[in-house]
C-alpha positions in Angstrom: 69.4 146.8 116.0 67.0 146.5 118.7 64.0 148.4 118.7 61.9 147.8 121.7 62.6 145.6 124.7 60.5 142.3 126.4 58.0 144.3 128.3 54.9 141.8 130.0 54.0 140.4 126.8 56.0 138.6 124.2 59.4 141.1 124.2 61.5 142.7 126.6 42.1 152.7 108.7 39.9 153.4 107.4 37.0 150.9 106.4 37.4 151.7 102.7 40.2 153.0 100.2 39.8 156.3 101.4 40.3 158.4 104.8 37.8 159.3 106.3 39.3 162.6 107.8 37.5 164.9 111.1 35.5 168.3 109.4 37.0 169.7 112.3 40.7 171.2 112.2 42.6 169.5 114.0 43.8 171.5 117.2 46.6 173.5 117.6 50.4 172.0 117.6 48.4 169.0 116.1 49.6 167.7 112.3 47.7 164.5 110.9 49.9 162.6 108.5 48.2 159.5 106.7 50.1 156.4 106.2 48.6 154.3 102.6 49.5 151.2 103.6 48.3 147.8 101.8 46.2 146.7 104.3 44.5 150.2 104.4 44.9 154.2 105.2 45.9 154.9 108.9 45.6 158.2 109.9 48.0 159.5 112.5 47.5 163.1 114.8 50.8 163.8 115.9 51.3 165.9 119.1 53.7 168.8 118.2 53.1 170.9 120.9 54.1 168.5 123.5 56.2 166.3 121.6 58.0 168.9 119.2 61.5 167.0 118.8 60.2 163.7 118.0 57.1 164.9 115.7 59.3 167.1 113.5 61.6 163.9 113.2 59.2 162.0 111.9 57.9 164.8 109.3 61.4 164.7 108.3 61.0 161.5 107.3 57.0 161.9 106.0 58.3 165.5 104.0 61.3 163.8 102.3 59.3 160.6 101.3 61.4 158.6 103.7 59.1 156.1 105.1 57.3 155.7 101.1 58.1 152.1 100.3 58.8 151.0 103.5 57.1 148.1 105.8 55.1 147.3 108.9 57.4 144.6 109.7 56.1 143.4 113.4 53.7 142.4 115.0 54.2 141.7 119.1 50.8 140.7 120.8 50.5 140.1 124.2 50.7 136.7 125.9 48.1 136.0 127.2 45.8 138.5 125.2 46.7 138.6 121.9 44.2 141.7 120.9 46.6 143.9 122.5 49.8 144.2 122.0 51.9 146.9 118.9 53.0 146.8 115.5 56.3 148.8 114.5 57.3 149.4 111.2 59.2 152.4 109.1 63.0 152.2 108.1 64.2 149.3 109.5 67.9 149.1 109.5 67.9 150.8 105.3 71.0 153.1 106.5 70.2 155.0 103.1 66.5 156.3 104.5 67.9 157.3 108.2 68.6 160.8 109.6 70.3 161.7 112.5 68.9 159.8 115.6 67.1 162.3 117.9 66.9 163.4 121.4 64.3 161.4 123.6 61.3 163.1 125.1 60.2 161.0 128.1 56.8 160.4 128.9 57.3 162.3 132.1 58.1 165.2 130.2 55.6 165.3 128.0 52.6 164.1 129.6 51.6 161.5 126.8 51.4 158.0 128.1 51.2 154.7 125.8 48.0 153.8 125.7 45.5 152.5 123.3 46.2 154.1 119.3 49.2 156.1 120.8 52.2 156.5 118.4 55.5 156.1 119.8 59.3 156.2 118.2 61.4 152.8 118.7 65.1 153.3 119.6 68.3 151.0 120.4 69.6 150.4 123.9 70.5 154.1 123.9 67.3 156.0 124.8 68.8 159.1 122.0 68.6 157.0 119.2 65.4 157.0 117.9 66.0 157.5 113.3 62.9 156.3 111.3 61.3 153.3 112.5 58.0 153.6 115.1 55.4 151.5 116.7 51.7 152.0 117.6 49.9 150.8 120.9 46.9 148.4 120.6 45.8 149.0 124.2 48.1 150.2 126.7 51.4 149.9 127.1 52.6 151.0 130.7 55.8 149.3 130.3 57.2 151.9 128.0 56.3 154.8 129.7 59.3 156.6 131.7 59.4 154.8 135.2 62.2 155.8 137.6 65.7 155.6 136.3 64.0 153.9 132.9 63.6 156.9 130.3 61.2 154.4 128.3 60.0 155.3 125.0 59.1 158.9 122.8 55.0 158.6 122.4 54.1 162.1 120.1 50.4 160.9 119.0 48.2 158.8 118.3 45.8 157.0 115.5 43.3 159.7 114.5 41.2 157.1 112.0 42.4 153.2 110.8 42.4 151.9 114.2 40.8 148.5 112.4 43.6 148.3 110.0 46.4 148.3 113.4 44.3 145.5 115.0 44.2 143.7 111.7 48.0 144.0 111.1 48.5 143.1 115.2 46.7 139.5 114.3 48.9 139.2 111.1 51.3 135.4 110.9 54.6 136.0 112.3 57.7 134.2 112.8 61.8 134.8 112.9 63.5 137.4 114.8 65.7 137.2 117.1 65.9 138.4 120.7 63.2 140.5 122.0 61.4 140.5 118.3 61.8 136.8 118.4 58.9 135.1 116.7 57.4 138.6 116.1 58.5 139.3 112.5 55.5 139.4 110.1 55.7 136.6 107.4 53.8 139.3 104.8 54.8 142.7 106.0 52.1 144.7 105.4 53.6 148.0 102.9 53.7 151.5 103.7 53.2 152.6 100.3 52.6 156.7 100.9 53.4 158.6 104.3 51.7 162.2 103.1 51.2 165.0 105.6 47.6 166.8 105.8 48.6 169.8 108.0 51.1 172.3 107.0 53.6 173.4 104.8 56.0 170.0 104.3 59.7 171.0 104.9 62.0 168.4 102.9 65.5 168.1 104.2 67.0 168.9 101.2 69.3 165.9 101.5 70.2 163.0 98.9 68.1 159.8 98.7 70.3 157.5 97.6 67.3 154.3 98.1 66.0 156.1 95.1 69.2 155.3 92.5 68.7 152.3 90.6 72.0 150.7 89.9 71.7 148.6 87.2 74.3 146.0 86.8 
């Protein structure tokens, strides 16, 4: 599976332990969701009110401990400037994680462009197949915004706090891949250990989890 194209460059956090989360509720439609990850806690504000199909997919997958155990598994500079670029991580291709792919919401639509911290789902070559894996911007992104007859990519938030921990995971070794992740595969993927959501009422699916069975042989 593809997940992003070659774009311009190279294809198609806290300080300590702990968040550091705003005093401030967060505004309305907005539900932060921390990622514990083993380079360090990223804090994500996801847009609900102007993203609402694509943030309650990816609560789906916070709510039913989907993405706990997963990885941060690339890392895609750009050429010629290397402090910006993304990182994607989640699923991957574990078919025993992913839900039903979900309908895109273009940048056009929803107003929210890929710029610097901004959260954004990856999908195949069909725009309406974005499951459980997503990527977040280091710098902007134009590229993946909708342009024209190019629907681009879902962006539904951005990094609230951890910003450090993206940069350092952007500058992390990489090699492998093929195609338009060629070369950008991190050699230690960095783990997601916990996605936990800090607004709201979590809403499991209800469904099996079958990457939970251990089949001893």
């Amino acid at each position: 599976m593809r997940f992003l194209p070659a774009v311009a460059f190279a294809f198609p956090l806290l300080v300590s332990s702990t968040a550091v989360l705003p005093q401030t509720k967060p505004a309305p439609g907005t539900i932060r969701v921390r990622l514990v990850t083993s380079a360090g806690p990223i804090v994500l504000a996801l847009d609900g009110k102007r993203a609402p199909k694509t943030t309650a997919n990816f609560l789906k997958y916070v709510d039913d401990g989907r993405l706990d155990g997963t990885k941060f598994y690339r890392a895609a500079p750009r050429k010629g400037d290397p402090s910006h670029g993304f990182i994607q991580g989640g699923v991957g291709t574990d078919a025993r994680r992913t839900l039903s792919p979900v309908v895109l919401e273009p940048t056009d639509k929803t107003g929210i462009r890929h710029l610097d911290g901004v959260v954004s789902m990856a999908h195949a070559a069909n725009p309406d197949s974005a499951t459980g894996n997503f990527s977040i911007m280091v710098g902007p992104n134009a590229s993946l915004d909708a342009r024209g007859k190019n629907r681009g990519y879902a962006a539904f938030g951005k990094v609230a706090s951890g910003m450090d921990v993206v940069r350092k995971i952007l500058a992390m070794p990489t090699c492998c891949g093929r195609e338009a992740m060629k070369g950008q595969m991190i050699k230690q993927p960095v783990r997601i250990l916990r996605a936990q959501r800090l607004d709201g009422v979590a809403r499991p699916t209800g469904l099996s989890k079958p990457w939970l069975i251990n089949i001893r042989r």
